[in-house]
TIRO-624374 format. One record per residue (C-alpha): residue in one letter; x, y, z; residue number from 1. Coordinates in Angstrom, 2 decimals. Each point is the difference from the previous one (the first is absolute). Layout:
% TIRO-624374
+----+---------+---------+---------+-----+
! aa !       u !       v !       w !   i !
+----+---------+---------+---------+-----+
!  A !       X !       Y !       Z ! NUM !
...
+----+---------+---------+---------+-----+
% end
This chain:
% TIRO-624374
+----+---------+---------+---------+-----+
! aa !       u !       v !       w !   i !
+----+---------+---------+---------+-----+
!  X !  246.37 !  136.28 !  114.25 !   1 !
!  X !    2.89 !    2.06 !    0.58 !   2 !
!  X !    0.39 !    3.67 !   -1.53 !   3 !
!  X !    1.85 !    0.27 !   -3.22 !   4 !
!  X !   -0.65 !    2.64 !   -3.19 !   5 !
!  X !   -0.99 !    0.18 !   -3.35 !   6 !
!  X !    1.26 !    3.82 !   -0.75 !   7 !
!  X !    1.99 !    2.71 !    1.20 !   8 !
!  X !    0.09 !    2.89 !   -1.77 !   9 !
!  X !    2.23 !    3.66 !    1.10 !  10 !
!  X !    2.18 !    1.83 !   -1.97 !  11 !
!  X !    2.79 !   -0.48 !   -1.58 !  12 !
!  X !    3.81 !    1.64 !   -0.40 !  13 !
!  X !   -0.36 !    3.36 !    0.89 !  14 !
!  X !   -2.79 !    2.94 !   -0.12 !  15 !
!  X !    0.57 !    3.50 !   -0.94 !  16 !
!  X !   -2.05 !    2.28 !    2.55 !  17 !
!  X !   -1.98 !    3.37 !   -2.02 !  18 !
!  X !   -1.94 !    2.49 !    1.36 !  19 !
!  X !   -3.80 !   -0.54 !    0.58 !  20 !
!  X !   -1.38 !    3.34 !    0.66 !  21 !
!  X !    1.92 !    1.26 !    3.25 !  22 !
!  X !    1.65 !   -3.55 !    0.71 !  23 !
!  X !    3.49 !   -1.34 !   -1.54 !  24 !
!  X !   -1.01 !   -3.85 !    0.84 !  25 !
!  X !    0.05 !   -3.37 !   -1.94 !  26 !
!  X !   -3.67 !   -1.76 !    0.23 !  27 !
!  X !    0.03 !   -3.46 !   -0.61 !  28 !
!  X !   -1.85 !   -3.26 !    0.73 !  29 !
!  X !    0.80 !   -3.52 !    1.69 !  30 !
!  X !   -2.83 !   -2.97 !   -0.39 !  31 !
!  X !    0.33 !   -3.56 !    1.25 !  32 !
!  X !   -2.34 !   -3.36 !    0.08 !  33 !
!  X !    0.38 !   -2.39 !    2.43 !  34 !
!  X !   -1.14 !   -3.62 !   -0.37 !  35 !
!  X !   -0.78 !   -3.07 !    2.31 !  36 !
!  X !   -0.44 !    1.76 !    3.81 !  37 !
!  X !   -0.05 !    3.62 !   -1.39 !  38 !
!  X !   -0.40 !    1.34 !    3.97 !  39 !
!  X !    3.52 !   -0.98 !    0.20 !  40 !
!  X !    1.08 !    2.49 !   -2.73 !  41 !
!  X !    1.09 !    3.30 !    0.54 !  42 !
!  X !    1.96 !    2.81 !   -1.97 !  43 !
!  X !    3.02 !    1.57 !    2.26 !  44 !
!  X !    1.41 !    3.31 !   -2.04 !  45 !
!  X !    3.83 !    1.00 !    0.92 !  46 !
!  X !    2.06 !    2.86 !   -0.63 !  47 !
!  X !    3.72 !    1.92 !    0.26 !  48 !
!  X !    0.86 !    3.04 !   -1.84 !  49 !
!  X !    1.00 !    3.78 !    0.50 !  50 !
!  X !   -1.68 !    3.01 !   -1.42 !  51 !
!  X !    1.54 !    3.76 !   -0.24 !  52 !
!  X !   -1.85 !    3.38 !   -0.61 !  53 !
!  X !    2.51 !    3.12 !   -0.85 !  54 !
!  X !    2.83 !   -2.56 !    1.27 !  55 !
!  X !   -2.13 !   -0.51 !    3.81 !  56 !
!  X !   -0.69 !   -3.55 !    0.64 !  57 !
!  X !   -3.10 !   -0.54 !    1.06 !  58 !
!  X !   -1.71 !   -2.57 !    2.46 !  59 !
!  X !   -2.27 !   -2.21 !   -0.11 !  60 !
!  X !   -2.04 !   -1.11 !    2.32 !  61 !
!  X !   -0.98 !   -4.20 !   -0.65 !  62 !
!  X !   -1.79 !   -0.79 !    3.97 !  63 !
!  X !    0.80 !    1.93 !    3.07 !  64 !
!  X !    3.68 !    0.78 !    0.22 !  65 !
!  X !    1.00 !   -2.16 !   -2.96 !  66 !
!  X !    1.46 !    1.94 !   -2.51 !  67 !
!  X !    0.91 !   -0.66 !   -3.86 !  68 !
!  X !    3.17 !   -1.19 !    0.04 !  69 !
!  X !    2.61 !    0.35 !   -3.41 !  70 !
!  X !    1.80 !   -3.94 !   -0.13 !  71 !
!  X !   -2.67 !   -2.03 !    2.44 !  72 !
!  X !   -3.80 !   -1.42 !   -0.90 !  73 !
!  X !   -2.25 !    0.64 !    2.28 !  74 !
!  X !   -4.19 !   -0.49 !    0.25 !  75 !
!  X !   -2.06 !    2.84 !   -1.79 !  76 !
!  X !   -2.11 !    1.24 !    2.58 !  77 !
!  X !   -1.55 !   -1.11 !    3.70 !  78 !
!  X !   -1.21 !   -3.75 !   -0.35 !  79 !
!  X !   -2.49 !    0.89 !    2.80 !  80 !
!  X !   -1.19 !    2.82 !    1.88 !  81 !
!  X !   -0.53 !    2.66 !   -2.74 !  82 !
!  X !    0.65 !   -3.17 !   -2.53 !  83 !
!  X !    2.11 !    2.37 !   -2.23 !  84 !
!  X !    2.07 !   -3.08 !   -1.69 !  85 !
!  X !   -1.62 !   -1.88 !   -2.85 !  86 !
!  X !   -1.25 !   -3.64 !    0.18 !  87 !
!  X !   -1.30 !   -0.58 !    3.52 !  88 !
!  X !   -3.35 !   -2.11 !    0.23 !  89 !
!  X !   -0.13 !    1.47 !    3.56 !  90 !
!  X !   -0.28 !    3.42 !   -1.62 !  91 !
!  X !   -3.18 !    1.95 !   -1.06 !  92 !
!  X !   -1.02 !   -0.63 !   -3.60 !  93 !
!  X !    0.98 !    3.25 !   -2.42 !  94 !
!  X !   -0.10 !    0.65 !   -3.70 !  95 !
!  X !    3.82 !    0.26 !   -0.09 !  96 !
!  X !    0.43 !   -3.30 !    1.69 !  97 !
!  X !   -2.65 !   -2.80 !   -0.27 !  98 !
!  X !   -1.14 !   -3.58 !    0.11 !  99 !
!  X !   -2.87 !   -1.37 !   -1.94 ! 100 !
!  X !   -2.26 !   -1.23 !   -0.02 ! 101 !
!  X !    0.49 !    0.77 !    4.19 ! 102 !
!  X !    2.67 !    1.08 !    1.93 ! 103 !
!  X !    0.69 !   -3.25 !    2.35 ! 104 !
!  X !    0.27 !   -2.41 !   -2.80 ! 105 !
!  X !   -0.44 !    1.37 !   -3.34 ! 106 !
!  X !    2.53 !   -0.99 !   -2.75 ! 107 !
!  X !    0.24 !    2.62 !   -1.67 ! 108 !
!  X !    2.41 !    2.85 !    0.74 ! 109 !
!  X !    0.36 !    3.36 !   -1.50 ! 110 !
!  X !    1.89 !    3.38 !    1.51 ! 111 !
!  X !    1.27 !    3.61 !   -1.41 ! 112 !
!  X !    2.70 !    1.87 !    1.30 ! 113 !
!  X !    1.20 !    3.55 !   -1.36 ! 114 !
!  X !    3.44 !    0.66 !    1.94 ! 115 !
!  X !    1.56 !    3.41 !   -0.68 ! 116 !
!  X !   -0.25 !    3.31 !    0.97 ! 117 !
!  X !   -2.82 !    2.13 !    0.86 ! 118 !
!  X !   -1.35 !    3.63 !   -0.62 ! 119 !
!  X !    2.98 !    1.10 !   -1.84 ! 120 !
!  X !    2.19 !    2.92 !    0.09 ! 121 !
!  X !    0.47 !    2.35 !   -2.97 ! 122 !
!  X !    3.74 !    0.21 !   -0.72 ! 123 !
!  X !    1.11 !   -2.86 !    2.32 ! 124 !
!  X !    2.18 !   -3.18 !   -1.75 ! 125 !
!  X !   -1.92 !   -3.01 !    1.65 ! 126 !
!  X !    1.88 !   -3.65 !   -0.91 ! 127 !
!  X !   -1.65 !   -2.74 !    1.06 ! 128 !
!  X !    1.47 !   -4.00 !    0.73 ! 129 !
!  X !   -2.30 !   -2.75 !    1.36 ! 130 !
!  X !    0.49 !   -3.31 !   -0.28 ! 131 !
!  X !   -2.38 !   -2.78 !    0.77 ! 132 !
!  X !   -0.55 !   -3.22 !    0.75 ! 133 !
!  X !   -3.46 !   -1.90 !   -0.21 ! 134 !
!  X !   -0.41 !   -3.20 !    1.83 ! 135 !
!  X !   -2.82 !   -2.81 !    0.22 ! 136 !
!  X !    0.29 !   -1.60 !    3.12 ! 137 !
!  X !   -1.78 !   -3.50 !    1.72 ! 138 !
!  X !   -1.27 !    1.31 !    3.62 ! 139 !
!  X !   -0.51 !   -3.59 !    0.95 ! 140 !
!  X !    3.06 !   -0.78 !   -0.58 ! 141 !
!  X !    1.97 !    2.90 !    2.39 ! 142 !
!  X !   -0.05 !    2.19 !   -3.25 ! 143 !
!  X !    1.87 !   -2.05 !   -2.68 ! 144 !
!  X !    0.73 !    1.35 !   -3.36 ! 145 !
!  X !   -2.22 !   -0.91 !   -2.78 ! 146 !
!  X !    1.33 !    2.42 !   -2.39 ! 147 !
!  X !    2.71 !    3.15 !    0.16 ! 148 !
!  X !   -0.16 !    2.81 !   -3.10 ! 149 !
!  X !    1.78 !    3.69 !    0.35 ! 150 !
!  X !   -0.03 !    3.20 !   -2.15 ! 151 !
!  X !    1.14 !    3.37 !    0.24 ! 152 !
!  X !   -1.48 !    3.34 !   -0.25 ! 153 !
!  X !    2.91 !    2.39 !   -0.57 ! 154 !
!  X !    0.16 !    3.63 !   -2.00 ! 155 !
!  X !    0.37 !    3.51 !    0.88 ! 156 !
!  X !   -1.59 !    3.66 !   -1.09 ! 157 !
!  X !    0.08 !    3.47 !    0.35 ! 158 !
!  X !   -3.29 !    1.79 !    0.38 ! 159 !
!  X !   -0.08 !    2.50 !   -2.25 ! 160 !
!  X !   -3.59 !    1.37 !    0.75 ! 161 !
!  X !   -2.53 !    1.08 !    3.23 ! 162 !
!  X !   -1.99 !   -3.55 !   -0.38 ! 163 !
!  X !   -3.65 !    1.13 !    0.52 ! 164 !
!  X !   -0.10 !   -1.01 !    3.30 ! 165 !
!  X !   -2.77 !    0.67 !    3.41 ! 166 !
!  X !    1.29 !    2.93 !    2.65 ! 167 !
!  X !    2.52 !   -1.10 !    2.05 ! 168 !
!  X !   -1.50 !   -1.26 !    3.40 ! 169 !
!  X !    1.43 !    0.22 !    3.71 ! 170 !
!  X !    0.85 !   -3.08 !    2.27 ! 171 !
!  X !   -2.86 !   -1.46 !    0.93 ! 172 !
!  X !   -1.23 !   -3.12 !    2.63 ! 173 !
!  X !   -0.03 !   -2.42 !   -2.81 ! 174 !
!  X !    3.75 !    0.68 !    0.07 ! 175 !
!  X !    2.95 !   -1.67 !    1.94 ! 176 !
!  X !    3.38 !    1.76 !    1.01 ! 177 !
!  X !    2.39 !   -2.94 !   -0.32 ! 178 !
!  X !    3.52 !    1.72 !    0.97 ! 179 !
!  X !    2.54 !    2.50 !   -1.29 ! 180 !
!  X !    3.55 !   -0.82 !   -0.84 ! 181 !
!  X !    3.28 !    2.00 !   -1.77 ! 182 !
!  X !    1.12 !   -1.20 !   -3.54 ! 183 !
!  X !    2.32 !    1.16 !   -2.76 ! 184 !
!  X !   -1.43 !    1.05 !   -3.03 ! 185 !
!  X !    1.85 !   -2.58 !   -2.79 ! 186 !
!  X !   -0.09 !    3.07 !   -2.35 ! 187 !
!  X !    1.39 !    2.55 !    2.36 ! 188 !
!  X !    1.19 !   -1.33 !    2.85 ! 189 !
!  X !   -1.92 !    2.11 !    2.13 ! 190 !
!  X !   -1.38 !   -0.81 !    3.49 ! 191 !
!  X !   -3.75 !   -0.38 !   -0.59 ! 192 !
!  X !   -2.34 !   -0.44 !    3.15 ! 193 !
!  X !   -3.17 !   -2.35 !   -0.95 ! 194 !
!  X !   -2.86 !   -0.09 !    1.89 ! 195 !
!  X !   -1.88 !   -3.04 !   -0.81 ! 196 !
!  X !   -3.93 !   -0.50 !   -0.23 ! 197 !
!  X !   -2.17 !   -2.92 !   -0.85 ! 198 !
!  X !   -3.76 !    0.95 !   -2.27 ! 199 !
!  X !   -2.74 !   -1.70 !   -1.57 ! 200 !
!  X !    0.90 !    0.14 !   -3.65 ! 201 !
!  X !   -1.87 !    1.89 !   -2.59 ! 202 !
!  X !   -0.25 !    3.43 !    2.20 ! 203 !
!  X !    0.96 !    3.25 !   -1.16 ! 204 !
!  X !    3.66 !    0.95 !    0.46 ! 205 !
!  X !    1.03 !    1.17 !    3.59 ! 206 !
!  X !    0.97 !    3.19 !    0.61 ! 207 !
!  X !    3.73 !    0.21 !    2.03 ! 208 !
!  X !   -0.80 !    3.80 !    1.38 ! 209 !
!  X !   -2.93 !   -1.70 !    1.59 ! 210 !
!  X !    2.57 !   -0.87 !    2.87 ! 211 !
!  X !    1.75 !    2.53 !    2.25 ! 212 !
!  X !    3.33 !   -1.73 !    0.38 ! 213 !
!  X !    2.87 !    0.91 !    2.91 ! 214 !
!  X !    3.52 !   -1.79 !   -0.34 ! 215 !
!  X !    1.83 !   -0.95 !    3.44 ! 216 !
!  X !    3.70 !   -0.86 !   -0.22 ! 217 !
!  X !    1.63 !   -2.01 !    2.43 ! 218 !
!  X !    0.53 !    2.73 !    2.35 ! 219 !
!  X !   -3.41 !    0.98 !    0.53 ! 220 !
!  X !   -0.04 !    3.32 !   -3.06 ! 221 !
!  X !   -2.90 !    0.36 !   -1.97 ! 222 !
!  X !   -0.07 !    1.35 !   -3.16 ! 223 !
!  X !   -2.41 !   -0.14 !   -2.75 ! 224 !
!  X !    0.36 !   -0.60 !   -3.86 ! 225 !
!  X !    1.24 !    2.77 !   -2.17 ! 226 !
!  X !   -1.54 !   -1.36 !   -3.11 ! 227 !
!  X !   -3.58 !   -1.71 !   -1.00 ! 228 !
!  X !   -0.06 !   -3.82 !   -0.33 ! 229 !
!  X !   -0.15 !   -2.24 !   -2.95 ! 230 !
!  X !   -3.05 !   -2.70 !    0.31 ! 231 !
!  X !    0.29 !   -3.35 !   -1.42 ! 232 !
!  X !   -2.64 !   -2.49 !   -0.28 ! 233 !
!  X !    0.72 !   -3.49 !   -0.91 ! 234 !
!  X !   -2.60 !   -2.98 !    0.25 ! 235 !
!  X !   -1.97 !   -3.21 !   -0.96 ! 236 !
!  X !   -3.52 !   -0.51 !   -0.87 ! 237 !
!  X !   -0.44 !   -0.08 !    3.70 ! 238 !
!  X !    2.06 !    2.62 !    1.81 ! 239 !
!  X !    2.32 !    2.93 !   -0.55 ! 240 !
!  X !    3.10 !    0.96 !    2.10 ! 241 !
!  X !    0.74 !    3.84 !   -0.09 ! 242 !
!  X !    3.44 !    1.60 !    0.73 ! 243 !
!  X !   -0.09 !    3.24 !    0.40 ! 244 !
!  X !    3.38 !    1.01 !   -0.31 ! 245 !
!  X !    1.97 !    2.77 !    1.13 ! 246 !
!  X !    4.01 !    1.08 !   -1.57 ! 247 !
!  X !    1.79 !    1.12 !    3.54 ! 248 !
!  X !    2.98 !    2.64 !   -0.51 ! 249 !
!  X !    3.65 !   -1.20 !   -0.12 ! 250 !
!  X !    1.10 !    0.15 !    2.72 ! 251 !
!  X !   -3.02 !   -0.54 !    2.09 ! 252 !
!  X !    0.07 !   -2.16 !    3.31 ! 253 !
!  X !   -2.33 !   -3.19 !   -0.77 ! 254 !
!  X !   -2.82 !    0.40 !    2.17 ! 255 !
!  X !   -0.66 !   -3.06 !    2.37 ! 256 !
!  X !   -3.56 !    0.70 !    0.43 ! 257 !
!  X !   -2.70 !    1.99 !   -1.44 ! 258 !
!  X !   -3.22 !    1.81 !    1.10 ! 259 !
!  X !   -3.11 !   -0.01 !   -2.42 ! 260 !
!  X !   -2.66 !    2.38 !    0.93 ! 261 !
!  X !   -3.43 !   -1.68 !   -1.68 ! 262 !
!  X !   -3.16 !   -0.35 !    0.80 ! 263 !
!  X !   -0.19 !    2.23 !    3.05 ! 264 !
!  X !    2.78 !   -1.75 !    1.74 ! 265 !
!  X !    3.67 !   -0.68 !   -0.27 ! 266 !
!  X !    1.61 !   -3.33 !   -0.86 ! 267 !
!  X !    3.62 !   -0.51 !    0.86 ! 268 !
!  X !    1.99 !   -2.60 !   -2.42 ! 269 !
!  X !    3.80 !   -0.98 !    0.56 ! 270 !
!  X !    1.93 !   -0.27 !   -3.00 ! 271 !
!  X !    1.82 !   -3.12 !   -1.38 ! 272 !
!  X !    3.38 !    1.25 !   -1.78 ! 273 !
!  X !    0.61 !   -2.20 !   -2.87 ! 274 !
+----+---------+---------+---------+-----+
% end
């Protein structure tokens, strides 16, 4: 008997993000139950959307070097490998994404998300736009649609208080550096440097003097920061992406690489100018 459903259930229109303790993030739930060959069945999560902190954009990390992206959908997470994306049979069973009665063929289908951002800032203006869609798709039949539903989560705050948060940590090995590229604040219009960096979610906020950091401009100068970065933290109920984020002088040369002194040793980046 071929695959088909009996519900689908996600949210609707659009959800307002709040703050949960040290996190400005929307929770929310998707649940599904397949009928006739329910192995056939999966969940496939998609998303687009742009989020700011003090006026910085900041990145998100979805699988690898796929990024969030404002105007085009894309899959929420790794399908395999760390199995980051929602949905996948293939994929270790977790709370936050699960068939029942059993993984392989259960027909029942339940998931929680909580997109937004992470170990908050005191006094920074975080606004936050996601949108969504949820799909339930026939494997057996090269992934054809069953069913399509989209929502948003969209809203914006400024943190008005220290949230009582853990000590701020250092980099650590459970920690990826992904790249670094230039920007323009959409407040400012300053030239922001952002050095990107992939986490487990739920640790305690990273600390950006952790890193010693020298800039190299085309012609081979260093130079090093005048001023302490800004750390932003944005995530899913799977992963975070940090920025730390540094405001370069007017009239500074871009650099075209970096050099990050961690652990012992010295990384060297190149910088994508945006």
């Amino acid at each position: 008997m071929a695959v088909a459903y009996s519900s689908f259930v996600t949210p609707a229109g659009k959800l307002a993000p709040a703050l949960h303790g040290a996190n400005f993030d929307a929770p929310f739930n998707c649940s599904a139950t397949f009928t006739g060959t329910c192995s056939a069945g999966e969940y496939r999560q998609y998303v687009m959307g742009q989020n700011t902190a003090n006026g910085s954009v900041v990145a998100l990390v979805l699988c690898g070097a796929v990024v969030l992206l404002p105007a085009a959908y894309q899959e929420d997470g790794c399908p395999s490998g760390s199995c980051t994306a929602y949905g996948h049979r293939t994929c270790p069973q977790h709370p936050y994404d699960r068939y029942d009665p059993a993984r392989p063929d259960g027909c029942q289908f339940s998931m929680y998300d909580a997109p937004g951002f992470k170990n908050v800032v005191r006094g920074t203006t975080y606004v936050v736009y996601f949108s969504f869609q949820g799909k339930l798709i026939d494997t057996s039949a090269g992934g054809a649609v069953l069913a399509t539903k989209g929502w948003t989560v969209e809203g914006t705050t400024t943190v008005a208080e220290t949230p009582p948060t853990p000590a701020l940590v250092g980099l650590s090995a459970t920690e990826k550096l992904i790249g670094a590229h230039t920007a323009l604040n959409l407040e400012t219009g300053a030239l922001e440097l952002h050095i990107v960096i992939t986490r487990p979610a739920g640790l305690p906020g990273l600390d950006g003097s952790s890193m010693s950091l020298s800039l190299i401009d085309p012609a081979g100068k260093r130079s090093h920061p005048s001023d302490a970065p800004a750390v932003h933290e944005i995530g899913t109920q799977s992963q975070s992406t940090v920025s730390i984020v540094y405001t370069l002088r007017q009239g500074t040369t871009p650099p075209s690489s970096i050099e990050l002194a961690i652990h012992g040793g010295v990384v060297t980046m190149r910088v994508r100018q945006r």
